[in-house]
DOKEDO-337336 format. One record per residue (C-alpha): residue in three letters; x, y, z. Coordinates in nm, 4 decimals. Example, Ala and Ser with C-alpha at 12.3 -4.5 7.8 and 13.67 -1.06 7.14 Angstrom:
<pts>
PT  code  X  Y  Z
PT  Ala  1.2300  -0.4500  0.7800
PT  Ser  1.3670  -0.1060  0.7140
</pts>
This chain:
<pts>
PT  code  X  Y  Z
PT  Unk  10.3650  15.9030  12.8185
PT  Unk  10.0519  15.8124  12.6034
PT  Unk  9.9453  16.1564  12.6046
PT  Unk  10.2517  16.2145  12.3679
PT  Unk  10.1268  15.9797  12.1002
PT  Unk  9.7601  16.1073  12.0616
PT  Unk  9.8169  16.1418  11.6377
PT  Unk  9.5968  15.8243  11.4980
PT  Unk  9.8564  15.6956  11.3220
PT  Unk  10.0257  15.5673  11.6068
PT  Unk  9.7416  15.3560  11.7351
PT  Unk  9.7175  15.2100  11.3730
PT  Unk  10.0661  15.0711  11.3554
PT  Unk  10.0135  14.9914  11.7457
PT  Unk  9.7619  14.7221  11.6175
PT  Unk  9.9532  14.6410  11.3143
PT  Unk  10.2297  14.5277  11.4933
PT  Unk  10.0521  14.2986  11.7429
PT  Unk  9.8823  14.1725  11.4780
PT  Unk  10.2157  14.0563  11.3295
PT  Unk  10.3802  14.0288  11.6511
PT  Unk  10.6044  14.2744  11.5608
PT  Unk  10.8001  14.4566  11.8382
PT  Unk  10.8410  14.8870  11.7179
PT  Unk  10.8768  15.2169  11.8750
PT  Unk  10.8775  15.5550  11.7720
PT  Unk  11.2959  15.6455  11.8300
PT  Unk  11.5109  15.9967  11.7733
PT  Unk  11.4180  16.3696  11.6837
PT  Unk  11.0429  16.2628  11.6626
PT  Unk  11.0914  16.1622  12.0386
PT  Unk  11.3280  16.4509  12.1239
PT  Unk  11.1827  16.6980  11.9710
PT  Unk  10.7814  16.6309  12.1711
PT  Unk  10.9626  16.6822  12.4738
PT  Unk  11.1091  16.9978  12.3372
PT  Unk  10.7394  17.0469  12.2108
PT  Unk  10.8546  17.1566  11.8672
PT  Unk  10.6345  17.0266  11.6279
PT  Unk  10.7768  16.7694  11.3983
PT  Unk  10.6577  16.5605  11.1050
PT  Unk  10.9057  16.3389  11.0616
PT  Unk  10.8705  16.0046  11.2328
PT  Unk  11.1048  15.6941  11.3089
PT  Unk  11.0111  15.3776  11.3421
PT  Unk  11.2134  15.1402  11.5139
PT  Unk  11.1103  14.7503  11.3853
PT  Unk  11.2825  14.4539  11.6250
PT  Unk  11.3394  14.2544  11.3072
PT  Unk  11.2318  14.3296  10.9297
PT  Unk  11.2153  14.6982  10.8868
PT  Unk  11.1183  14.6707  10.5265
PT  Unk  10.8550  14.4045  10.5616
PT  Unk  10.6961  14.5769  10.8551
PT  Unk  10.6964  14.8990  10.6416
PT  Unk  10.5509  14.7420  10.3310
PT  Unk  10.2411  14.6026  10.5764
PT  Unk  10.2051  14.9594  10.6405
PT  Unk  10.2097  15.0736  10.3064
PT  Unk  9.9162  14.7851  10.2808
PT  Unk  9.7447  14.9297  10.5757
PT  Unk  9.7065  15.3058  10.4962
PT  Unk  9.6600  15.2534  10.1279
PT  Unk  9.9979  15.4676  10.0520
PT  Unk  10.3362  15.4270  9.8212
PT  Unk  10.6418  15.2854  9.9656
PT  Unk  10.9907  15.3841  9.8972
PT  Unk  11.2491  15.0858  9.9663
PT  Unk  11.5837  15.1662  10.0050
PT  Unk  11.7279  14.7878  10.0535
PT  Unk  12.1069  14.9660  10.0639
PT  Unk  12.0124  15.0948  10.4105
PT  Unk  11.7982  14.8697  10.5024
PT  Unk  11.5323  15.1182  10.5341
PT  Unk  11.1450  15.2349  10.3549
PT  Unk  10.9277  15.5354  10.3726
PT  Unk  10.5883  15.6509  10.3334
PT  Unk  10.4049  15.9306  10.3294
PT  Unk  10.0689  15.9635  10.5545
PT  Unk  9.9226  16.2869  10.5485
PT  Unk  10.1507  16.5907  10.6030
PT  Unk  10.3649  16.3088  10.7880
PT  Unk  10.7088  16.1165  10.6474
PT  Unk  10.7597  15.7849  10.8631
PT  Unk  11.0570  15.5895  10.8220
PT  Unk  11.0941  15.2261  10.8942
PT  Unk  11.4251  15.0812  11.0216
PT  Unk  11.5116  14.7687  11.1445
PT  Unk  11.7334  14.7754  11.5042
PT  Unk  12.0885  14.7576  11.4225
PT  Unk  12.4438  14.6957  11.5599
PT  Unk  12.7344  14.8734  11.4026
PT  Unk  13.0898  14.8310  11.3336
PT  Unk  13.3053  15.0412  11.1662
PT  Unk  13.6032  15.0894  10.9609
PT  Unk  13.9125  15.3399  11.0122
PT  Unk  13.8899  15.4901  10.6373
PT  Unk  13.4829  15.5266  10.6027
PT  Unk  13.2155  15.6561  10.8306
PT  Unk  13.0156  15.3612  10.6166
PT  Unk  12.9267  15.1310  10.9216
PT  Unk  12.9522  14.7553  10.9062
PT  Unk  12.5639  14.6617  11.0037
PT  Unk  12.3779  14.3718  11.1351
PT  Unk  12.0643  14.3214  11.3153
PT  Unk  12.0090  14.3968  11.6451
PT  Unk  11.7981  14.4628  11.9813
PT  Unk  11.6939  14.8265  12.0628
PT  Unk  11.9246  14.7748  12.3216
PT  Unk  12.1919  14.8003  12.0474
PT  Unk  12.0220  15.0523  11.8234
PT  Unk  12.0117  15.3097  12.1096
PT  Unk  12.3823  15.2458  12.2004
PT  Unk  12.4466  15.3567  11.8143
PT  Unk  12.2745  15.6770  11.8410
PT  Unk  12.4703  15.9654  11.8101
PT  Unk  12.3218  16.1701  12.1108
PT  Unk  12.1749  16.0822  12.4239
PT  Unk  11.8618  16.3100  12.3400
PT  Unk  11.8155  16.0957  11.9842
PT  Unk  11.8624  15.7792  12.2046
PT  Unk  11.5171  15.8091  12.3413
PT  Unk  11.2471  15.5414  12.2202
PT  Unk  10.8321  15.5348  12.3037
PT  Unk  10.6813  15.1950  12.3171
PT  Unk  10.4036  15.1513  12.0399
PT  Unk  10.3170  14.7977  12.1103
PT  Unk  9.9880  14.7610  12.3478
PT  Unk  10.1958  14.6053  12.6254
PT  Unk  10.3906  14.8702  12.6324
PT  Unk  10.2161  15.1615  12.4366
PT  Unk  10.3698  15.5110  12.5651
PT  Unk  10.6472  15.4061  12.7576
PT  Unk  10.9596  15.5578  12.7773
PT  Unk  11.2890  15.3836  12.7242
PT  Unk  11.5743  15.6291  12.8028
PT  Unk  11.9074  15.4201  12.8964
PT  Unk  12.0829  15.7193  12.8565
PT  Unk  11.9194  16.0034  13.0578
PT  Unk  11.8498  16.1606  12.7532
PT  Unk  11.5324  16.3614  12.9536
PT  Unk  11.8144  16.4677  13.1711
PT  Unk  12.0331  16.6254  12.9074
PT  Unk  11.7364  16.7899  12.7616
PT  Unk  11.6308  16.9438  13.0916
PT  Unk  12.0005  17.0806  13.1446
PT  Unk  12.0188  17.1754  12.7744
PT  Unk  12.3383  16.9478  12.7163
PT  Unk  12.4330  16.7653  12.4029
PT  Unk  12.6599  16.4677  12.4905
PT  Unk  12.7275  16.1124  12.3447
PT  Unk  12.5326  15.7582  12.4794
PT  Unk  12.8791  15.6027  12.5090
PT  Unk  13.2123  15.7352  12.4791
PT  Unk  13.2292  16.0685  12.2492
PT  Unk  13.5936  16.0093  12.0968
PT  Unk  13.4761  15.6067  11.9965
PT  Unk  13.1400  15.8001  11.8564
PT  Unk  13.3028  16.0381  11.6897
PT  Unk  13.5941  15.8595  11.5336
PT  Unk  13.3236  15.5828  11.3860
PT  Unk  13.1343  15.8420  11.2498
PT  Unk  13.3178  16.1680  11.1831
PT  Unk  12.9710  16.3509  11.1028
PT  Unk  12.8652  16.3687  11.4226
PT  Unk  13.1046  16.6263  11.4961
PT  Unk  12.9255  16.8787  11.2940
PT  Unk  12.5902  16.6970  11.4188
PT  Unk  12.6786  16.7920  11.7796
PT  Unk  12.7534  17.1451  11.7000
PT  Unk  12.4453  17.1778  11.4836
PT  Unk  12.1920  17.0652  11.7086
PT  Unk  12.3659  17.2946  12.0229
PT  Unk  12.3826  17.5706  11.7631
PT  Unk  11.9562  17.4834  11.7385
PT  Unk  11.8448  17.4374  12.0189
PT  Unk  12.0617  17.7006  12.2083
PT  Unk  12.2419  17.3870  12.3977
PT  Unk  12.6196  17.3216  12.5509
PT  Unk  12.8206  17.0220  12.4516
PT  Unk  12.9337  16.8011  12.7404
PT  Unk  13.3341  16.8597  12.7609
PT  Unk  13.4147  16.5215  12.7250
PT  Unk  13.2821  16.5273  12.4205
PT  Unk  13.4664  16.9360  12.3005
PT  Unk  13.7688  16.7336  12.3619
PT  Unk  13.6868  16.4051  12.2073
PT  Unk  13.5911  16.6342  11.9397
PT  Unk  13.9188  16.8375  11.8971
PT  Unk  14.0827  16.4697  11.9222
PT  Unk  13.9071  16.3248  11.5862
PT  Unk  13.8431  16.6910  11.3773
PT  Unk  14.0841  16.5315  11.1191
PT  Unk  13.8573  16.2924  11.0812
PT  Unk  13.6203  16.4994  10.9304
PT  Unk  13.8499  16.4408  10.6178
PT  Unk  13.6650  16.1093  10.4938
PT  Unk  13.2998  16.2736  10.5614
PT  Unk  13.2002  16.4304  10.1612
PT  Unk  13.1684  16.7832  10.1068
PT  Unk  12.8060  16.7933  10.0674
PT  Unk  12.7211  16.6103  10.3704
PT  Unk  12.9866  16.8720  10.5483
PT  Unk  12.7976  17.1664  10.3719
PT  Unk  12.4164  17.0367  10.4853
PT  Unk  12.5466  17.0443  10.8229
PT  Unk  12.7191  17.3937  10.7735
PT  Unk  12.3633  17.5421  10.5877
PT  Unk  12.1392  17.4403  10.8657
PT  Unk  12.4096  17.5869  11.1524
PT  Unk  12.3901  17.8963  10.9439
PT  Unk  11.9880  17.8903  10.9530
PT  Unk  11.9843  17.8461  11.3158
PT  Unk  11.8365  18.1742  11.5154
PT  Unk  12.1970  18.2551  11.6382
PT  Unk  12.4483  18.1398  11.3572
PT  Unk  12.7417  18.2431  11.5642
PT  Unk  12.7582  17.9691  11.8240
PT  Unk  12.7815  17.7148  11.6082
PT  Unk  13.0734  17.8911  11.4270
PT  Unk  13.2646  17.9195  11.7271
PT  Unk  13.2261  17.6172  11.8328
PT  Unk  13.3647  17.5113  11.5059
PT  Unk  13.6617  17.7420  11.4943
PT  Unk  13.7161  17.6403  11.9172
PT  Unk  13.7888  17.2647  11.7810
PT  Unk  13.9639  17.3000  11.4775
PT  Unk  13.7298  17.1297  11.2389
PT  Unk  13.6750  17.5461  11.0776
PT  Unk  13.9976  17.5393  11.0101
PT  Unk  13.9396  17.1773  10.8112
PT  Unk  13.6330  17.2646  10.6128
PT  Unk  13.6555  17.6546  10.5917
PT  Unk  14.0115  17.7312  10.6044
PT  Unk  13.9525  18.1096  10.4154
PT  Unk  13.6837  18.1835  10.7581
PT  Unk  13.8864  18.0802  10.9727
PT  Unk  14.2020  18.3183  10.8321
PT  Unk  14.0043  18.6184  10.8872
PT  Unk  14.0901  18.5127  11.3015
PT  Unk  14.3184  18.7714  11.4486
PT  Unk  14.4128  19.0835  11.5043
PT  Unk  14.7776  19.2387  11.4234
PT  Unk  14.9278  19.5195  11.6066
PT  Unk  15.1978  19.7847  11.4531
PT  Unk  15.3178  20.1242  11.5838
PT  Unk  15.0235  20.0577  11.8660
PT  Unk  14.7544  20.0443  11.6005
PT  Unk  14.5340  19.7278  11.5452
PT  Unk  14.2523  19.6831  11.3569
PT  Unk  13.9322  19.4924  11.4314
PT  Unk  13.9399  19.1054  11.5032
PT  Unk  13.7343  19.0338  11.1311
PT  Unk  13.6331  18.6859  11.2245
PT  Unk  13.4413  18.7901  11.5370
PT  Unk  13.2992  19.1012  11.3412
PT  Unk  13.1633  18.8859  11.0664
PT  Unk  13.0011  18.6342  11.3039
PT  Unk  12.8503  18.9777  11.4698
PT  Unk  12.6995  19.0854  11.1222
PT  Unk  12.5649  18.7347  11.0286
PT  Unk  12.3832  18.7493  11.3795
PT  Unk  12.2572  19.0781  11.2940
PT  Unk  12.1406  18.9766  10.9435
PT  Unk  11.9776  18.6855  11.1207
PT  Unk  11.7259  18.8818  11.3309
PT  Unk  11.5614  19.0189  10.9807
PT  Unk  11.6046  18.7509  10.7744
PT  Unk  11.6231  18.3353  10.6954
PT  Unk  11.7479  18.4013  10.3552
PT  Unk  12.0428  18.1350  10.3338
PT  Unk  12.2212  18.2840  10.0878
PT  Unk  12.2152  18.6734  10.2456
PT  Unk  12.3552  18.4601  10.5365
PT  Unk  12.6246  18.3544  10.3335
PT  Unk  12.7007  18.7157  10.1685
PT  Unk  12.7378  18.8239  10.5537
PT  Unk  12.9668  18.5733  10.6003
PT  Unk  13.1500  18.5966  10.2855
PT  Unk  13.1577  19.0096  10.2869
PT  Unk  13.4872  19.0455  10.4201
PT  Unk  13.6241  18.7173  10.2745
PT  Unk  13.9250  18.8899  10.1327
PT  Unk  14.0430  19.0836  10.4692
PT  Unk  14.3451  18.8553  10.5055
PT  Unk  14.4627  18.9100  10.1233
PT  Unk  14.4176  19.2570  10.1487
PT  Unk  14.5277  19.3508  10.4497
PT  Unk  14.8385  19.6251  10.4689
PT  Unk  14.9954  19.8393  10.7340
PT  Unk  15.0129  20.1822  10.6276
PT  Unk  15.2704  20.3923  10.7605
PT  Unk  15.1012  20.6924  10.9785
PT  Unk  14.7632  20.5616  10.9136
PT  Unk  14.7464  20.2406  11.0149
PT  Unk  14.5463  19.9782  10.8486
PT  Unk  14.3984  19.9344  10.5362
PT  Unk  14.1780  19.6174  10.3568
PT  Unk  14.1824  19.7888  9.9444
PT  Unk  13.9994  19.6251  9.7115
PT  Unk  13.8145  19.3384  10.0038
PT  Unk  13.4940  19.3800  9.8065
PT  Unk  13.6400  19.3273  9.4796
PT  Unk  13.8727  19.0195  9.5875
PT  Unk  13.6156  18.9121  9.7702
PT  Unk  13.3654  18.8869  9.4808
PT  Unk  13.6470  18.7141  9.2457
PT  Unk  13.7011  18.4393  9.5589
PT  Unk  13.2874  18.3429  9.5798
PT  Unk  13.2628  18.1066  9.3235
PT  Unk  13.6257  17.9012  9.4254
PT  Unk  13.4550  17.8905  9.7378
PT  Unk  13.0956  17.7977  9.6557
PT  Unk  13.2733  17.5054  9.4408
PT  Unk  13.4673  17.4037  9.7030
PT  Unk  13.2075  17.3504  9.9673
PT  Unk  12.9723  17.1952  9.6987
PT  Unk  12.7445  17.5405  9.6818
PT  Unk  12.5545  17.5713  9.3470
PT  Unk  12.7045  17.7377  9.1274
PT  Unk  12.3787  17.9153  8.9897
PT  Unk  12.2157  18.2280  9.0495
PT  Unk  12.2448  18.1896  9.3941
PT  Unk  12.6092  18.2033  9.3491
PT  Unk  12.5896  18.5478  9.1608
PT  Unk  12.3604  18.6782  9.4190
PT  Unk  12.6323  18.6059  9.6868
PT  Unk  12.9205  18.7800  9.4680
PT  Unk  12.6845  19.0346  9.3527
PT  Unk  12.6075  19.1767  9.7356
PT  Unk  13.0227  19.0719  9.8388
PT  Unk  13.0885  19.3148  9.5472
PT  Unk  12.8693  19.5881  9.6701
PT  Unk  12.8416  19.5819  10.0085
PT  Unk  13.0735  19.8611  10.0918
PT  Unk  12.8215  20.1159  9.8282
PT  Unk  12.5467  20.1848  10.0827
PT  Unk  12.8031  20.2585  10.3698
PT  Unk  12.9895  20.4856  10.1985
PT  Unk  12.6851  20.6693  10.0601
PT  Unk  12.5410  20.6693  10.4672
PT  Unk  12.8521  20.8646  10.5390
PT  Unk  12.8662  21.1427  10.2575
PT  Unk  12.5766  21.3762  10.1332
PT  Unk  12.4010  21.1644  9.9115
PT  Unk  12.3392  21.2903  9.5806
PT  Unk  12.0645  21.1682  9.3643
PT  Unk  12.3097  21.0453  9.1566
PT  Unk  12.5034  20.8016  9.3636
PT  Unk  12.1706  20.6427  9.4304
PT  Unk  12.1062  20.6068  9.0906
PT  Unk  12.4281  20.4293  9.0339
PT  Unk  12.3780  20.2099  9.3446
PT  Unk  12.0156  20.1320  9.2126
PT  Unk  12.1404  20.0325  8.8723
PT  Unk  12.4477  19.8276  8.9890
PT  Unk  12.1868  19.6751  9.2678
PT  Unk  11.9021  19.6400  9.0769
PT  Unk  11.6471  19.4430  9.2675
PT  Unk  11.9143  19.2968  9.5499
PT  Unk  11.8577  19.6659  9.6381
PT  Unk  11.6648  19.5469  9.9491
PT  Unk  11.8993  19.2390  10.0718
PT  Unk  12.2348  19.5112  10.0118
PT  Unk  12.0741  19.7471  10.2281
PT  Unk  11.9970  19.4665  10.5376
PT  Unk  12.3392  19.3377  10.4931
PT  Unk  12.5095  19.7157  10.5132
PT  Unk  12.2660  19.7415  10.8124
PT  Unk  12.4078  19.4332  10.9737
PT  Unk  12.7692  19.4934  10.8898
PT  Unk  12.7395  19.8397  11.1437
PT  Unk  12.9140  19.6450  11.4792
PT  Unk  13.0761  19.9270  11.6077
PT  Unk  12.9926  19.9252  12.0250
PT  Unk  13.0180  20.3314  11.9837
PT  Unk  12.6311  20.4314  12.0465
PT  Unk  12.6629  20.7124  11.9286
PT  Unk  12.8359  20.6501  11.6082
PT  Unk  12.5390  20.3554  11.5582
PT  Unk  12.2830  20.5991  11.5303
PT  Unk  12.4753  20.7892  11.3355
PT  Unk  12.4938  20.5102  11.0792
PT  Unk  12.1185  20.4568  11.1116
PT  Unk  11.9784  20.7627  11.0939
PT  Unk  12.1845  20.7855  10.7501
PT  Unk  12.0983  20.4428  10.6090
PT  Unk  11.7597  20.5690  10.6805
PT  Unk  11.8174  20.8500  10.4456
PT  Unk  11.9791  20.6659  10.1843
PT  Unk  11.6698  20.4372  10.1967
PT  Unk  11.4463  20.7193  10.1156
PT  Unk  11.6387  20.8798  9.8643
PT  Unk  11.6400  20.4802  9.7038
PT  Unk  11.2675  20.5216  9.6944
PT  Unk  11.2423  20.8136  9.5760
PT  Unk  11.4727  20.8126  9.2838
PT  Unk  11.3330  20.4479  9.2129
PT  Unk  10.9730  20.5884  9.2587
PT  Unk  11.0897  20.8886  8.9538
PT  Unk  11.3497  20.6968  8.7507
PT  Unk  11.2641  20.3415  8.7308
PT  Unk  11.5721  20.2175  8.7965
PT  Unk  11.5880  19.8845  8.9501
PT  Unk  11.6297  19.5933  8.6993
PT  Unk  11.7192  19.9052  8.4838
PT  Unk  11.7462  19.8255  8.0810
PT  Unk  11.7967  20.1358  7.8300
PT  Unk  11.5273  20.3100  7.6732
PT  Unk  11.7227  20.3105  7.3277
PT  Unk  11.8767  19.9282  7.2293
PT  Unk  12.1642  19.9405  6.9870
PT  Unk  11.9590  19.8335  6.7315
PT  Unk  11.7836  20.1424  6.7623
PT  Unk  12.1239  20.3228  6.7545
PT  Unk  12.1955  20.1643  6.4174
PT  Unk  11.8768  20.2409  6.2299
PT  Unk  11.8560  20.6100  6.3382
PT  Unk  12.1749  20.6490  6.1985
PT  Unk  12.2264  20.3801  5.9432
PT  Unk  12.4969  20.1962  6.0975
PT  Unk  12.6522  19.8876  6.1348
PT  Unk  12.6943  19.7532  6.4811
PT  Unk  13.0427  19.8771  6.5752
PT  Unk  13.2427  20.1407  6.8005
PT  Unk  12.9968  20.4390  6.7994
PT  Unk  12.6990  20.2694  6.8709
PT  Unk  12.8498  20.1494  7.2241
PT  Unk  12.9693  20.5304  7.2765
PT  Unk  12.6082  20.6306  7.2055
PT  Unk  12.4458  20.3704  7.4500
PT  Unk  12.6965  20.4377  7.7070
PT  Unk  12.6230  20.8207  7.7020
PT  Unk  12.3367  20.7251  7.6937
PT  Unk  12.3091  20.5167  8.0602
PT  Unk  12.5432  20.8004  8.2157
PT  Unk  12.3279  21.0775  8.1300
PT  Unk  12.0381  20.8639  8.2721
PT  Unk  12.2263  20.8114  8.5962
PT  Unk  12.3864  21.1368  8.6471
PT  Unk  12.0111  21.3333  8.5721
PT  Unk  12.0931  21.4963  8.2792
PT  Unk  11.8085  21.3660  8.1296
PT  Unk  11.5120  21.1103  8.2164
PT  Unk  11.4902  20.7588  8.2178
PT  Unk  11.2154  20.7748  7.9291
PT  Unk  11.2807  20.6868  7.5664
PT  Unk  11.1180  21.0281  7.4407
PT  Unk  11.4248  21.2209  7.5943
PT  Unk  11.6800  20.9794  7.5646
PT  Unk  11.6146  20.9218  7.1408
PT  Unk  11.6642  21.3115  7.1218
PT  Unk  12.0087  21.3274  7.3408
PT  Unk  12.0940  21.0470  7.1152
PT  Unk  12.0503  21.2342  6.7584
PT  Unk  12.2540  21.4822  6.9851
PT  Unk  12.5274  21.2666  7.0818
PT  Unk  12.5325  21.1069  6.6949
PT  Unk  12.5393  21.4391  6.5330
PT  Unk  12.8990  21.5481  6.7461
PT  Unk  13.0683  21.1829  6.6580
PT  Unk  12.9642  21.3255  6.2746
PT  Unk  12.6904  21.0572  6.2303
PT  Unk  12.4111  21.1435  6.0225
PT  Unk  12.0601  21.0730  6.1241
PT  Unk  11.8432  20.9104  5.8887
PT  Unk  11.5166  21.1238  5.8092
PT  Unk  11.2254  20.9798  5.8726
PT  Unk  11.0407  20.7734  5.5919
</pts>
């Protein structure tokens, strides 16, 4: 297996380590991930002894800063473009009400039974007895070679001690396009309760990289298939379902949101358009009614929706910054485009879309792409061939109007001098004329034409213009 540690660095603390008669290997996703031969640049050390001292002889070594973090009982350094962590081998105990282990020192032989996964079990020798060699108790090659992600000892005792490694074991399957052993779905179902003592942001890193993964949806299923969705996202898991009256049913809106994030996720790693696909029909549930002779309606979805973002975004420990906004902002609006793709589009819809839009323009119009899941072929082209001509007409107009990130040619202040006014109710009916005779074409988006339809505008409220000095 030495042609697996070929980087230079490896040979240094090789010789570092005799030299101090230190036993180390290189342990977990650094391991995992060269047999998987994705390239990684993080890199754990495993130190038989004194993690910290061993790291701090590094630090010596290579002429670099190290961060101690005696809490753990770990240190870092950076080398290069590569972070190496230094941890001494451990045992663990652990309590019923914290996933905070009880920890003493121990033999690799303990430190691998710890690991959550077979696949992060897997160590590489780095002293020169044994430089290269494998040490895989758990037939962690095994599981990688039959793409399986399953616990070194038994998944409910692994799971209970550490309640994180639920979401751990449906991340990395969601990844790396792997299954979960059934012993360990089932030990998982057993414990999702646990999940209650794990903090929100820990549960919500988990949840963000699941969503980044090339095909979202697995993990999500996964989730919902063991309960712990219904733990940590109770409002995703609500939109499960599908009610049937007078023979009519309308579509299951769980499965048809996982199908638009997977669309979205073929054209784009943006996190948080991944979370406007899954938020977009957030308020199905709420607004769901059964309408007599037409079956089903979901009023208002996009407006409820919007108004539930931010209780949502606190509750899973999202920032509440401009990412936020751009979530509610494209939740509000995502219905806009569709509607436009199935009317004749008038110049000044588009205008109004580009205004409300503004430069989320682009991200609405991949969302309302993603959100067509209907398995009729013929009505998808249907939809695409008129997205594609609401996308021209959006370039267009933009391309003649100047519309996106739109502010008004004339400011109130403006409003105020031309007539000498004080700021009060006629100078917001100007303005707003104003921006609807901008968006409806009356007149151009240009100051020049939009100062004369305000002397216009002023001179039928009864305002008098002031001449010019």
């Amino acid at each position: 297996m030495k042609e697996y540690l070929q980087h230079p660095i490896f040979e240094k603390l090789s010789k570092l380590a005799d030299e101090s008669q230190t036993e180390i290997y290189v342990i977990g996703g650094f391991v995992r991930d060269l047999f998987l031969n994705r390239p990684s640049k993080d890199i754990d050390i495993l130190v038989i002894g004194n993690g910290i001292k061993f790291a701090e002889a590094a630090g010596k070594l290579l002429h670099t800063k190290v961060s101690v973090f005696k809490n753990f009982g770990t240190a870092q350094l950076k080398h290069g473009d590569l972070e190496i962590e230094f941890v001494g081998a451990r045992k663990e105990s652990y309590r019923s009400e914290s996933r905070k282990p009880i920890v003493e020192n121990g033999s690799l032989e303990d430190d691998q039974k710890r690991r959550d996964f077979s696949i992060n079990a897997m160590a590489l020798g780095l002293n020169i007895s044994n430089f290269g060699t494998l040490l895989d108790p758990f037939d962690g090659v095994k599981d990688l070679d039959n793409k399986l992600i399953r616990t070194p000892l038994n998944p409910t005792e692994t799971f209970s001690d550490d309640p994180l490694r639920m979401l751990r074991a449906i991340r990395f399957a969601t990844q790396l396009n792997f299954t979960i052993h059934d012993d360990a779905i089932d030990a998982i179902k057993k414990n999702c309760e646990r999940i209650k003592i794990v903090s929100p942001e820990r549960i919500t890193d988990e949840l963000n990289k699941i969503i980044l993964a090339t095909k979202p949806s697995t993990g999500f299923i996964y989730l919902f298939d063991t309960g712990l969705l219904h733990l940590i996202f109770p409002q995703m898991s609500d939109l499960y379902g599908v009610d049937i009256v007078e023979g009519k049913g309308h579509k299951d809106n769980f499965y048809h949101t996982l199908q638009v994030l997977d669309n979205l996720a073929e054209n784009t790693n943006d996190l948080w358009l991944r979370w406007a696909a899954i938020l977009h029909d957030i308020a199905k549930p709420a607004t769901k009614r059964f309408e007599p002779g037409h079956g089903w309606t979901f009023h208002g979805h996009e407006d409820r929706g919007a108004r539930m973002v931010p209780k949502i975004f606190a509750q899973l420990k999202l920032p509440l910054n401009e990412k936020m906004k751009l979530v509610q902002k494209l939740v509000q609006l995502h219905l806009r485009p569709i509607v436009l793709a199935q009317d004749v589009v008038t110049d000044s819809a588009v205008r109004r879309l580009l205004f409300e839009a503004g430069e989320e323009i682009d991200s609405l119009m991949l969302l309302c792409n993603a959100d067509v899941t209907t398995k009729n072929e013929y009505k998808v082209k249907k939809y695409r061939r008129n997205f594609d001509l609401v996308k021209q007409k959006l370039k267009d107009v933009e391309e003649s109007d100047q519309l996106r990130n739109w502010q008004p040619p004339i400011s109130g202040e403006d409003i105020m001098h031309a007539f000498n006014l004080s700021a009060g109710k006629n100078v917001g009916i100007i303005k707003n004329q104003i921006r609807e005779a901008i968006l409806e074409g009356e007149i151009k988006n240009s100051r020049e034409e939009a100062y004369a339809f305000m002397i216009e505008k002023g001179k039928i409220l009864g305002l008098i213009p002031v001449e010019p000095s």
